[in-house]
C-alpha angles and dihedrals in degrees: 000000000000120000087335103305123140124230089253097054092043090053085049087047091058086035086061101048097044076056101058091044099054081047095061090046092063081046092056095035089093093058094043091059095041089059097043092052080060090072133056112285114302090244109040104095129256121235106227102246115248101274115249119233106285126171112232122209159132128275119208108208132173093290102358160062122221136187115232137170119204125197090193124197134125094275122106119289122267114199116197123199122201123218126224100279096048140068122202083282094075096068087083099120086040106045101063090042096049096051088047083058089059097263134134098221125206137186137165138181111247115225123305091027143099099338103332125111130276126260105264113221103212091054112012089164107183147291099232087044084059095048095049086051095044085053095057097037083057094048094245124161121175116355145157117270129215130179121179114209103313088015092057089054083055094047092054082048093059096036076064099047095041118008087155094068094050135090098189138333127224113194102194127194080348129135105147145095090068108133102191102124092226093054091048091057093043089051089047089065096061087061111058123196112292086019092120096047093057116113111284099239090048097059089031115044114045127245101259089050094049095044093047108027104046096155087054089046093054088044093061095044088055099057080036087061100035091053093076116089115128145009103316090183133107108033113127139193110278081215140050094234118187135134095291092055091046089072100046091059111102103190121105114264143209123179110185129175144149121272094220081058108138092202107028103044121181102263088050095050089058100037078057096052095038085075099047099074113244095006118173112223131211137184122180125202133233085012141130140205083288096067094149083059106027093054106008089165094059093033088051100042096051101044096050082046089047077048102051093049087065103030106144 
């Protein structure tokens, strides 16, 4: 029991408030929709832009290598962080746009993927521990930090280790981390038994993507099978992150999803972002789990704007 309250009291708790958020989703469904009429239509593919010059390397941090690319440059900082089924090759769509916009943009690949080392099991230290040290390898001071479905849960790990260092954070497609034991078992339900061994692109691109944009679908798949090169296996949160230390976090916020997200879906999202103060909340229609790939015009366009808002 918590306070008092009975199981039962506690399950209506959670009941009400997954109520009320899928409430204020109808309520921002109108402006969702005004915002998307303004793009190309939701289901006719998107040329990856022309890249801009980046340098590629290899950081060498306290217990691993990872692979990072830099665009350089004097503009604010751009941290991109990859999800479960990516590596610092998927940002294509992100990484020209971002330096037009007058950033220097940044992603790696955390350990075990695209390049990096594996997790080693005797001393996995954690993901947020190897951002903090890339960040300093790379001179950064304050940036802007965004994590993409198990990155974003890395992102809200290191907002909790270092909010001094950041501008602003965007959790994207993210609802983990969260350790209250009502909201685990809430989040387990989204996820029914041999979910995880579906194929990726299944779980991860939404129908209408994967029906009418088969060459970006076998893209995907491609950068999805490529990431994996190592032990992925033993990293931890830095934090104990639950509700309670939600509303203790101070730096601007932006969760954003798709609203076709099997694993995100809308009233999640916003039942998420209700316990981070002053979050800004996005959903995104006709989009998967893969929202930076899936809708890249809409992704892109509402995170520089997220950005702007907090420029130094």
């Amino acid at each position: 029991m918590h306070g008092g309250e009975s199981h039962d009291e506690r399950r209506a708790g959670i009941s009400r408030r997954f109520a009320l958020a899928a409430s204020v989703l109808v309520l921002g469904a109108a402006a969702t929709r005004a915002h998307a009429a303004m793009s190309p239509e939701p289901l006719a593919p998107i040329p990856i832009p022309p890249q801009a010059p980046a340098k590629e390397g290899t950081a060498v941090l306290p217990g691993t290598r990872l692979a990072y690319w830099d665009t350089g440059g004097n503009g604010e900082a751009v941290v991109l962080l990859h999800p479960a089924t990516g590596s610092a090759r998927i940002w294509s769509y992100q990484q020209p746009v971002f330096v037009k916009a007058g950033y220097r943009v940044i992603a790696y690949s955390r350990r075990g993927y695209g390049g990096s080392d594996a997790v080693p099991k005797d001393n996995p230290g954690t993901a947020a521990g190897d951002l903090h040290n890339l960040a300093d390898v790379l001179g950064l001071g304050r940036f802007h930090l965004a994590g993409s479905a198990a990155g974003g849960g890395i992102a809200m790990d290191y907002a909790h280790s270092h909010p001094e260092r950041l501008r602003s954070l965007v959790v994207a497609c993210a609802i983990g981390g969260v350790t209250d034991k009502d909201y685990v078992e809430l989040s387990a339900r989204l996820r029914p038994k041999g979910f995880d061994e579906m194929p990726a692109a299944f779980r991860e691109l939404s129908p209408a993507y994967r029906a009418a944009n088969p060459g970006g679908t076998e893209a995907w798949a491609a950068l999805e099978h490529s990431a994996i090169t190592g032990n992925r296996v033993g990293q931890s949160a830095a934090n104990r992150i639950d509700w309670a230390s939600f509303a203790r976090l101070k730096v601007p916020t932006l969760v954003i999803g798709g609203d076709a997200d099997l694993a995100v879906p809308p009233p999640m999202l916003r039942l998420y972002a209700s316990h981070i103060p002053g979050a800004e909340v996005v959903s995104v229609p006709e989009a998967g789990h893969s929202l930076y790939w899936e809708r890249p015009d809409l992704f892109n366009r509402t995170l520089l704007d997220f950005f702007a808002k907090h420029r130094g």
